[in-house]
N, C-alpha and C positions, 0 to 999 in steps of 0.2 A: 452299343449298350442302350437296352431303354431306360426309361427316366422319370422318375414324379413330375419332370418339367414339361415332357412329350404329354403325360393324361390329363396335366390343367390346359397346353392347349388346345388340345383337341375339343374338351368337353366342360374345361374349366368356367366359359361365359353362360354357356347352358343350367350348368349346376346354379350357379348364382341369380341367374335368372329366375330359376324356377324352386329358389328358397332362400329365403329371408335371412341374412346374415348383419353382423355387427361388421360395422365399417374395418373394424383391426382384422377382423377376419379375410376379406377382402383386401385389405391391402396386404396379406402374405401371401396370398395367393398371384395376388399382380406382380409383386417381387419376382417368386418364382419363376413364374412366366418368362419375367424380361432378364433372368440374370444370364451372363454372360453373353445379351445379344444385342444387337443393334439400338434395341430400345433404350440403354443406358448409356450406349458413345463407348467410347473407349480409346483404343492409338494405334498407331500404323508405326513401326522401327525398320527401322532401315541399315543393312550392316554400312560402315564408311568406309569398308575395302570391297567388295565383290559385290554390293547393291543388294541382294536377300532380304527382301519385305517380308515381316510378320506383323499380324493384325491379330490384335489383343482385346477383347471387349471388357467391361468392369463387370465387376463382380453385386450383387446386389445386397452381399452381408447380412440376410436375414437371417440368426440364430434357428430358422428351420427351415432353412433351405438347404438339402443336402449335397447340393455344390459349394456350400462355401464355408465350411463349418471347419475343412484342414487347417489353414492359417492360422488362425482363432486362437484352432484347441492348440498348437504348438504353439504361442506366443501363451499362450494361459501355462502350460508345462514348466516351460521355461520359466517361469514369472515364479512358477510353485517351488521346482527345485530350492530353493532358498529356506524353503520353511520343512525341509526335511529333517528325521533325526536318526542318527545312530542307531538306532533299535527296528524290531517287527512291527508291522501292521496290520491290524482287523479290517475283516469286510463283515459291516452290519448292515443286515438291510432289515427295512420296519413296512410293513405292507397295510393295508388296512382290510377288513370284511369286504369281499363284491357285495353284499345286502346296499352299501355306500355310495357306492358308482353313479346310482342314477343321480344321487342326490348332488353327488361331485361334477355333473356333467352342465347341472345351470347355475355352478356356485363356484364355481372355478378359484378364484381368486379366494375366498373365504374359509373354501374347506383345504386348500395349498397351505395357507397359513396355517391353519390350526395341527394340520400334518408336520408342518416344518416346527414347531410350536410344541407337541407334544415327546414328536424325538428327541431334539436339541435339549429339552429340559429332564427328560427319563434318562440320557446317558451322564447329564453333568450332575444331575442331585447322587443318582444311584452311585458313579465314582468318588464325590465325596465322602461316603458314606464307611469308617476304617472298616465294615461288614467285609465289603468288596476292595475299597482299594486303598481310601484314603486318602485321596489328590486331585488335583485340579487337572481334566485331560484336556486337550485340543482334538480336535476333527472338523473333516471337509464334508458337506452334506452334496448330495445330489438329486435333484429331485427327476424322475422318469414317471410317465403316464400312461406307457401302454405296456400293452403284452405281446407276443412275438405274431400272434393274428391282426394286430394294428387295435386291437378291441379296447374300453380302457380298464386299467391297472394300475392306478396311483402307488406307488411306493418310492423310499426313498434309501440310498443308497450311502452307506458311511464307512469313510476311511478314517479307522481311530489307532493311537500310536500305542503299544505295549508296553501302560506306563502312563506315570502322569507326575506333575508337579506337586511336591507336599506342602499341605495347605499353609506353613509357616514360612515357605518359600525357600528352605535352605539345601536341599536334596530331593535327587529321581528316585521314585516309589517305580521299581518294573513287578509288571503285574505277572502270574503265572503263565504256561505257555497256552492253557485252553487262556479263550475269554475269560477277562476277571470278573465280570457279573453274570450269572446263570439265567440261561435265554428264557428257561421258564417266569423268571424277576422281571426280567426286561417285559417280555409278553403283557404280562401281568401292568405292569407299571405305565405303557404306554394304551394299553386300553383303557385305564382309569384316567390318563392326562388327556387325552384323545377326545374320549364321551363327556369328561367336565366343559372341553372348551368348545365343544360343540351345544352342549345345553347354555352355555351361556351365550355363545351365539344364536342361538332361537329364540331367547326372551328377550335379547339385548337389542336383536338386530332386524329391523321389519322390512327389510330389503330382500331377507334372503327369498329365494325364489322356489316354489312347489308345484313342480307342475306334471303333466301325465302320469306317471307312475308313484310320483312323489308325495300327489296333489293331496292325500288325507291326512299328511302330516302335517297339516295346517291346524287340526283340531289338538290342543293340547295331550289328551288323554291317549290319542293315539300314538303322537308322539312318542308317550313316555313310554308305552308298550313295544315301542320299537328299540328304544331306548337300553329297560329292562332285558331285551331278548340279544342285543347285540354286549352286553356283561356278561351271559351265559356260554359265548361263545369264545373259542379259544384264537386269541390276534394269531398272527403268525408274524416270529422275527426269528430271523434266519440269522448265523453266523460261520461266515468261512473259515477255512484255515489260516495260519496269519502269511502274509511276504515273506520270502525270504529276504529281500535285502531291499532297499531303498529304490535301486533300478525297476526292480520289479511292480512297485509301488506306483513309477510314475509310465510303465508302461500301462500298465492294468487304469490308472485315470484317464489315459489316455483315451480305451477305448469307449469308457463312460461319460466325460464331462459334457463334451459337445457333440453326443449323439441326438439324431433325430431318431422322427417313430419308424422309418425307415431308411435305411440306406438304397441308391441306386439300382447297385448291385444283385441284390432280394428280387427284383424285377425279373421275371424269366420270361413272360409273353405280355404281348396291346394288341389285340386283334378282336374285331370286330364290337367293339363294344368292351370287351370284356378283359379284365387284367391276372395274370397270374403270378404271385410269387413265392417263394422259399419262409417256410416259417417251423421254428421246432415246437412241437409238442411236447413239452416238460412233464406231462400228467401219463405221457406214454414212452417213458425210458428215454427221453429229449431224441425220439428220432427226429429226422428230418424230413417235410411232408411239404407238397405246396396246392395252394388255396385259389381258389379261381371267384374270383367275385365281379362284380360290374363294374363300368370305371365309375359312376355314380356311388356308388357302395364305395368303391375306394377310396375314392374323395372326404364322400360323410366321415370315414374313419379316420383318414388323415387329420382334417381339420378339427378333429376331439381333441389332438392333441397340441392344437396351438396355444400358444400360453396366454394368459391377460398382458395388455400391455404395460412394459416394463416391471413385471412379476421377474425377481431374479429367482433361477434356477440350482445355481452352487452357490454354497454359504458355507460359512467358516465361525467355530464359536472355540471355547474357553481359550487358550494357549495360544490357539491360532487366530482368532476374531483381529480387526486388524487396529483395538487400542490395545491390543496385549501382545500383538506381533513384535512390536520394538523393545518390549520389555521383559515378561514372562519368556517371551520363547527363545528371548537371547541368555535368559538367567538360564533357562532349560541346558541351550547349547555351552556355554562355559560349565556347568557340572558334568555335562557329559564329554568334557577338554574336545569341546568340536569345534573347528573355526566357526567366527562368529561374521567373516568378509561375505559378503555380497555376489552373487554372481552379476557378469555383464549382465545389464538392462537391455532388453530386449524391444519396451515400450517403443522405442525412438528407433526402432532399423527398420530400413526400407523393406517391403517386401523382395527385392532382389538380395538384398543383406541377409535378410532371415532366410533363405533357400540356399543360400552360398554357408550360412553357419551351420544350419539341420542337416543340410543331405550335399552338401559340397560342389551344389553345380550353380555357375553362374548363369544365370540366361541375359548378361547383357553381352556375352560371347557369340558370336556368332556359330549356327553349328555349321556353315557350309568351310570358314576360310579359318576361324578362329581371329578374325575382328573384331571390333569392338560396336554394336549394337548401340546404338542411340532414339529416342524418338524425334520421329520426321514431323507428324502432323498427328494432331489429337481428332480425334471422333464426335462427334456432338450427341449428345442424346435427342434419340427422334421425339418428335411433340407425340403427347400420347393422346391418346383418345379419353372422351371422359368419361369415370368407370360406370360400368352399366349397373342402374339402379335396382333394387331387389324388385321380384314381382309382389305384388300386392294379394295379401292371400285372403280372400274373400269369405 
């Protein structure tokens, strides 16, 4: 199989070389590189009946590296089961205007916020409100950055429960079977919280950055014409059909939480320069089409979607936020007569533990005799080199 890991090294010190990157940028990229290989160490096991050596190298746990994101997202599943309820759930997702994009691509961190900021407060005011619901809801946010070309595509992804806590606290309000607030509301509601807290980030904030495409939003007037024109237009918030059951709930997170902008898989040629992979067209009946670009282009696109350093991605607000988890969402589960126990903690099990509890296989078994695997001698991590500096662009 080829690999995002195979075109950074081939081309990855090149790319950096030959354009100016932020250090965080640069260090996912060296991650990548070295996960699962020499460069990190790792261990040598040895069975203690039949002698069968496996060599195991570590893993480099960069939340966008797409070797190492399985473990994660099941110990994050696992950890969620707990805060599930009795009833259906919604998929909302909140996109914003492409007009956005460029502006989103040197503000990273700024306009993430104001997106995560404008959603989270359009579904909790609009559910208080007895129009739509009249209770307190919880939901899990996701934030995603690209579109299935690797292009970017800010939107944010929400799993809202069928129902909500009434605001006096003493009974579940469940909502109708469509969505209980009308997407057109929603639409409406998160473009007006969205362009407030973007204007107030423009006059507030003298950091934010305007540049190429950007660059005449600098002048107030202009601004506000851009402003003006992005009110005219129609947000798009999409809303699916709900789960049917809980199961289904945490499979379907599953394949959202700890997704990167691509999977390995997607990969279908690396030859000559040039990368091709699998991506569906939505705008043409979601066939399935694949794209051929440079590994330079591929790279550019990839690293749009790396996130600011320690910008969290899932978030959790009313019922579920984690000062109302012990409280609201256990009052939630006693009206809905649902145990209120705990599943096993998953936080504290070895990664052998967590593989033997998910999928039933032990790997400190030996596969040749069925002995027992132990570690012989640890691996050292090789001394790196020291990373190559950007070019200096003249």
């Amino acid at each position: 199989m080829i690999e995002v890991q195979d075109i950074l090294l081939k081309y990855g010190d090149e790319y950096i070389r030959r354009h100016r990157l932020p250090p965080h940028l640069r260090k996912v990229l060296s991650n990548i590189k070295a996960s699962r290989t020499s460069e990190l160490g790792g261990h040598i096991d040895e069975c203690e009946a039949c002698g069968h050596i496996r060599i195991s190298y570590n893993s480099c746990r960069d939340r966008h590296c797409p070797k190492c994101q399985t473990l994660a997202k099941e110990k994050w599943i696992e950890a969620r089961k707990n805060d599930l309820l009795p009833v259906s759930y919604f998929h909302v997702v909140f996109t914003i205007p492409q007009e956005l994009n460029f502006l989103v691509l040197t503000n990273q961190k700024e306009m993430y916020s104001i997106l995560f900021k404008a959603t989270s407060e359009t579904l909790l005011e609009l559910s208080r409100d007895r129009k739509y619901l009249g209770g307190e809801i919880g939901f899990t946010t996701i934030l995603h950055t690209w579109g299935q070309n690797l292009m970017n595509h800010p939107h944010i992804h929400c799993i809202v429960p069928s129902g909500g806590l009434s605001l006096d606290g003493t009974r579940w309000i469940s909502s109708r079977k469509d969505f209980f607030i009308p997407v057109k509301v929603l639409s409406r509601k998160f473009r007006g919280k969205f362009l407030y807290y973007l204007k107030k980030e423009y006059y507030n904030n003298p950091k934010l950055k305007f540049v190429n495409e950007a660059e005449d939003l600098k002048y107030k007037d202009i601004f506000q014409c851009f402003i003006d024109k992005l009110y005219k237009k129609n947000w798009i918030v999409y809303c699916k059909p709900p789960f049917g059951s809980a199961e289904h709930v945490i499979e379907y997170l599953g394949r959202y939480t700890h997704r990167v902008a691509i999977s390995n898989n997607r990969i279908i040629a690396f030859q000559n320069s040039y990368v091709v992979f699998k991506w569906r067209d939505y705008s043409d009946n979601n066939k399935e089409k694949y794209m051929t670009v440079t590994a330079e282009e591929f790279i550019r696109r990839f690293i749009m979607h790396i996130l600011p350093p320690k910008f969290v991605k899932i978030r959790h607000y009313g019922i579920l936020s984690n000062r109302n988890r012990t409280t609201k969402l256990k009052k939630c589960k006693r009206i809905l007569k649902m145990s209120v126990s705990k599943n096993e903690s998953v936080s504290k099990l070895s990664t052998a533990e967590l593989l033997l509890k998910l999928t039933g296989i032990d790997i400190n078994i030996c596969p040749c005799c069925k002995g027992n695997i132990s570690i012989k001698r640890r691996v050292e991590p090789r001394i790196c080199a020291p990373p190559i500096r950007a070019a200096k662009i003249s």
